[in-house]
Structure formats: structure tokens, C-alpha cells
FIKOLZA-1660 file (N, C-alpha, C; in steps of 0.1 Angstrom, whole numbers, plus 5000, padded with zeros to 4 digits):
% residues 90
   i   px   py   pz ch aa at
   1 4732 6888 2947  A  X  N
   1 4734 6879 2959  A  X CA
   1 4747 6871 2957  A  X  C
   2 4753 6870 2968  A  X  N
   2 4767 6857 2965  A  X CA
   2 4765 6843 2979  A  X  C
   3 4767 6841 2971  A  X  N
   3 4764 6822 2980  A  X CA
   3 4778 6823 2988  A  X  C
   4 4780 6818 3001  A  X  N
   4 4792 6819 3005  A  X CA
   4 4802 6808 3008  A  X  C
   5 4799 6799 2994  A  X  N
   5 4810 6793 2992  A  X CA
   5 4816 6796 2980  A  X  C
   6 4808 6808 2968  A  X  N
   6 4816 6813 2961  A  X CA
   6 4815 6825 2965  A  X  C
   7 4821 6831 2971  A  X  N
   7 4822 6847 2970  A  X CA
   7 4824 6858 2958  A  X  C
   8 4830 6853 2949  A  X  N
   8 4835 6858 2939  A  X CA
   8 4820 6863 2927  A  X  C
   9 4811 6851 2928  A  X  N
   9 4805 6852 2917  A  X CA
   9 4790 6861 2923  A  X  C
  10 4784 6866 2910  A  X  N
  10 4775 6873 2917  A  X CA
  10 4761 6869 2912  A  X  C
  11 4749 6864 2923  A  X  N
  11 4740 6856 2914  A  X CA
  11 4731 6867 2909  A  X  C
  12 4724 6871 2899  A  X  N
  12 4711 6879 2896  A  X CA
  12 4699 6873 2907  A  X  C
  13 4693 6883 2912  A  X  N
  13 4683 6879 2927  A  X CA
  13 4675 6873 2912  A  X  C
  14 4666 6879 2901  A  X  N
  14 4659 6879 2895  A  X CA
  14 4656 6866 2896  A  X  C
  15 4666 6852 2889  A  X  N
  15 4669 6843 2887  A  X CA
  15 4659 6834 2900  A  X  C
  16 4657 6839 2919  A  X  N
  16 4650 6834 2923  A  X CA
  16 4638 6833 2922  A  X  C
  17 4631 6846 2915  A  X  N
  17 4617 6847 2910  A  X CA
  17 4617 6833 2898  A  X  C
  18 4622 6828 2896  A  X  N
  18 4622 6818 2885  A  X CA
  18 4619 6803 2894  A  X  C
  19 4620 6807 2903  A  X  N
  19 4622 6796 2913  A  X CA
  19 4631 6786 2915  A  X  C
  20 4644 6791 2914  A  X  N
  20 4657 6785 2913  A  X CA
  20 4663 6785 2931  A  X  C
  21 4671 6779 2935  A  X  N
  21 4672 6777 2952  A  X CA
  21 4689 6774 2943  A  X  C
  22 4698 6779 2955  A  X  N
  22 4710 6772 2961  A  X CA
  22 4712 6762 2967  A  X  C
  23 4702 6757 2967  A  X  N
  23 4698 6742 2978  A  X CA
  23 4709 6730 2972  A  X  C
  24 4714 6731 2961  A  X  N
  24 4721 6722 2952  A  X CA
  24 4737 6727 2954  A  X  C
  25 4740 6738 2957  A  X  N
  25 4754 6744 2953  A  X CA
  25 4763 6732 2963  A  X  C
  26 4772 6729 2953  A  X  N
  26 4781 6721 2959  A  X CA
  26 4796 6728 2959  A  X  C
  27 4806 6726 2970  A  X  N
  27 4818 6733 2971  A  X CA
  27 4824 6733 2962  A  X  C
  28 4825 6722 2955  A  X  N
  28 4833 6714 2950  A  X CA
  28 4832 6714 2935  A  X  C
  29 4820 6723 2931  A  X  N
  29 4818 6729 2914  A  X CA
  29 4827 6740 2915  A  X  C
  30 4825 6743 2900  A  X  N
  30 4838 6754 2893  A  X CA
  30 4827 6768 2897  A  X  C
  31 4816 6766 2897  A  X  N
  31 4803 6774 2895  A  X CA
  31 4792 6776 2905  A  X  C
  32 4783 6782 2911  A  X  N
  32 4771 6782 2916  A  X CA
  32 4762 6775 2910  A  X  C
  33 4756 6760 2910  A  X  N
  33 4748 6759 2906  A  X CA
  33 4735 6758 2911  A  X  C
  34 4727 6765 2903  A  X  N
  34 4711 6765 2909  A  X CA
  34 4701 6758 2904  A  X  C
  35 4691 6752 2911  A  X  N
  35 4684 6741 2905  A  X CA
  35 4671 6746 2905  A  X  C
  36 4657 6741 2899  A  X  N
  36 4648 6747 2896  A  X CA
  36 4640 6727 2894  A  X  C
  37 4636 6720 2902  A  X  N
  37 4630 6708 2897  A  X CA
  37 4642 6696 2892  A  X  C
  38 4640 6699 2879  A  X  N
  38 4650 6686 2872  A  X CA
  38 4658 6694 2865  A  X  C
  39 4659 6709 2865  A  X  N
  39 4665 6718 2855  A  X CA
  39 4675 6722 2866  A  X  C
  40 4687 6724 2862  A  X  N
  40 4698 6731 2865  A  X CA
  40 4707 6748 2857  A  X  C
  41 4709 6752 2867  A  X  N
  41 4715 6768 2859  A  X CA
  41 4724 6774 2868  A  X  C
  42 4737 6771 2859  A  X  N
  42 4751 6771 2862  A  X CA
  42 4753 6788 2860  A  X  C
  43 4758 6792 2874  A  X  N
  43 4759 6809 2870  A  X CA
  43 4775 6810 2876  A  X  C
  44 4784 6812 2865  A  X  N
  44 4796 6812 2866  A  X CA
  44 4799 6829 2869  A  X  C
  45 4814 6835 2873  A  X  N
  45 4816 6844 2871  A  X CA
  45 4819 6860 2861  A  X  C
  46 4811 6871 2865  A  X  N
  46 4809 6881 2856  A  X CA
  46 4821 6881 2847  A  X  C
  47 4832 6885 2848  A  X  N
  47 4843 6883 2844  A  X CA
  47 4847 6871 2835  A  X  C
  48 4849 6870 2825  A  X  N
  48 4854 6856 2817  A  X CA
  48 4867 6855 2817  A  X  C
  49 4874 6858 2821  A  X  N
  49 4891 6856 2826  A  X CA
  49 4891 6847 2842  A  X  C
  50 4882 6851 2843  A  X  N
  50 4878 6842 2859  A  X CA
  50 4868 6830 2858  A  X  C
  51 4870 6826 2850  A  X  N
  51 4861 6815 2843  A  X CA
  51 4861 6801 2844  A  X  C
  52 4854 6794 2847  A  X  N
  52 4867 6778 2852  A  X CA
  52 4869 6774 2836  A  X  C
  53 4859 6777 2824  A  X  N
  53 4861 6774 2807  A  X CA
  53 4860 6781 2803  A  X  C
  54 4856 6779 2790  A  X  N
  54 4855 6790 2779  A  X CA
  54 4842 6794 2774  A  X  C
  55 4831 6785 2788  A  X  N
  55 4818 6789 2782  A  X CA
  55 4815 6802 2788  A  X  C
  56 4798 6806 2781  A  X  N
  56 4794 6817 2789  A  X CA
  56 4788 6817 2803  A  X  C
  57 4788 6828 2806  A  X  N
  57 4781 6831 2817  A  X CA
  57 4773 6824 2828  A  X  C
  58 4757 6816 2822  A  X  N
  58 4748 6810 2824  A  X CA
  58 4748 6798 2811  A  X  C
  59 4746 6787 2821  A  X  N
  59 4739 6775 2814  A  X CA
  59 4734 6769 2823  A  X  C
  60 4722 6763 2812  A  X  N
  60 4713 6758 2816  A  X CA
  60 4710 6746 2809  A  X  C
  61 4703 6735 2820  A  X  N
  61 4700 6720 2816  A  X CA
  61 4689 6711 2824  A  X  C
  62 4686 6700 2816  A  X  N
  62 4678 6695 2825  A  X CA
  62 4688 6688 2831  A  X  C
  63 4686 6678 2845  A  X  N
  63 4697 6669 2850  A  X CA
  63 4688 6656 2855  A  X  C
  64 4696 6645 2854  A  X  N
  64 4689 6633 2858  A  X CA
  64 4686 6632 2875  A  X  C
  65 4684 6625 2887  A  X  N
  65 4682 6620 2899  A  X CA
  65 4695 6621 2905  A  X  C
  66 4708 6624 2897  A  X  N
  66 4721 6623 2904  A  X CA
  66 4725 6634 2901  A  X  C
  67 4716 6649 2897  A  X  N
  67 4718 6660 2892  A  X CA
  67 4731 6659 2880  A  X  C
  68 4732 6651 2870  A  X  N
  68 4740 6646 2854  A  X CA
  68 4728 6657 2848  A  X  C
  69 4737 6661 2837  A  X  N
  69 4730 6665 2825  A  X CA
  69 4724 6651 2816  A  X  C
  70 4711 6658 2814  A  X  N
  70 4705 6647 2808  A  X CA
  70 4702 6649 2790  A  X  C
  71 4705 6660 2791  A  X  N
  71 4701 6664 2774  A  X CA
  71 4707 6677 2772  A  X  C
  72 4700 6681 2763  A  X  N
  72 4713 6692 2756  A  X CA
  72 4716 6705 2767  A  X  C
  73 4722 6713 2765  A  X  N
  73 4722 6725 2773  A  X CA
  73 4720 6737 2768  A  X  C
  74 4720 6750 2770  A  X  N
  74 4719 6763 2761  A  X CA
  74 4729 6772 2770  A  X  C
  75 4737 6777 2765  A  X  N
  75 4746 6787 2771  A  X CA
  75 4741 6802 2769  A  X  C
  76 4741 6811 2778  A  X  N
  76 4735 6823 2780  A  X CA
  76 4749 6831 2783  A  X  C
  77 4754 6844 2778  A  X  N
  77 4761 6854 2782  A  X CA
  77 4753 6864 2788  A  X  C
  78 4743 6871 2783  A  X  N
  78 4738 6880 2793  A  X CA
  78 4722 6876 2798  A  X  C
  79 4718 6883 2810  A  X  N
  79 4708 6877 2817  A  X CA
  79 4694 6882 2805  A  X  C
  80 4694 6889 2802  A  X  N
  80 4683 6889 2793  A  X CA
  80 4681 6876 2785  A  X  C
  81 4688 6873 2775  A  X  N
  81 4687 6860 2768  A  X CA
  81 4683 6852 2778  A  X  C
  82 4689 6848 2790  A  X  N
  82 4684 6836 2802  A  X CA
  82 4671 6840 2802  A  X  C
  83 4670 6851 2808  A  X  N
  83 4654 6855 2811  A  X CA
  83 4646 6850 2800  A  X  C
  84 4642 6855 2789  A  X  N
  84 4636 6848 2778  A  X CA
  84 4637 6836 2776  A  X  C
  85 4643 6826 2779  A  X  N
  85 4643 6817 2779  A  X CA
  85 4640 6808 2790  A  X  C
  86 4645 6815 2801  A  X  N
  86 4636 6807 2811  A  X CA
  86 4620 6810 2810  A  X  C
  87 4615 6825 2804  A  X  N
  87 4599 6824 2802  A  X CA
  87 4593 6814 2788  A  X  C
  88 4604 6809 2782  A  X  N
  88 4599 6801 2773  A  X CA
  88 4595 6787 2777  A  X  C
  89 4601 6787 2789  A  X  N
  89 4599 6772 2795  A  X CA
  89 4587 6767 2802  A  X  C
  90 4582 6778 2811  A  X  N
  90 4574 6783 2817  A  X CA
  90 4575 6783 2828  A  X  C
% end
């Protein structure tokens, strides 16, 4: 799926079974971010030369009432690792 204010990046549909929404993507991030409750998951582009940093792929966080990170994050390069880890959360 691509959100059409990023065109570029490409979201895993899978990621909606998780219960994640675009309802959060703001223009104005480097990223797609998708929100899940108080949990946030930043799905940057496949390509890491097209990157807005140096992280990977997917990260993931909880975020406060002003969507801030509120505590630590985990960075994900491929969707498997995400996946296991989003089933670790429940």
C-alpha cells in the first residue's frame, strides 16, 4: 500500500492486520507514520539511500497524548523481525 502523501514508500498491508491506521501520517514527517493506540511504527523507505537517517526500516514506540516518544524504541530492518515483535506485544 502507499499513503498519498508519501508515494515513494511502500507500507506492508500485513502491518494493518496488526491494527495499525494511517489516521496519524502527518505531511510534514520524514516517514509514514502508523499508530496502533499509544504505540507508533515509523515505516520509512525500502531503499536506505532514500532514507531521511541512518536508521532502519521500521521503528517502533510507545508515544505520549502529543504523539512524542515516550520510552525506548526498537528498530526493525526487515518485516519478519517487526512481525515477531509486534506478536510479542500482543
Amino acid at each position: 500500500m502507499r499513503h498519498p502523501d508519501f508515494p515513494a514508500i511502500s507500507i506492508p498491508p500485513q502491518l494493518f492486520a496488526y491494527g495499525f491506521t494511517t489516521h496519524h501520517a502527518y505531511r510534514h514527517d520524514a516517514c509514514v507514520r502508523l499508530t496502533r493506540g499509544a504505540l507508533s511504527l515509523w515505516v520509512d523507505h525500502e531503499d536506505p539511500d532514500q532514507r531521511d537517517g541512518e536508521g532502519a526500516r521500521f521503528t517502533v514506540h510507545p508515544h505520549d497524548d502529543e504523539f512524542q516518544c515516550a520510552d525506548i524504541w526498537h528498530e526493525f530492518e526487515d518485516l519478519a523481525s517487526l512481525l515477531a515483535h509486534l506478536e510479542s506485544l500482543g
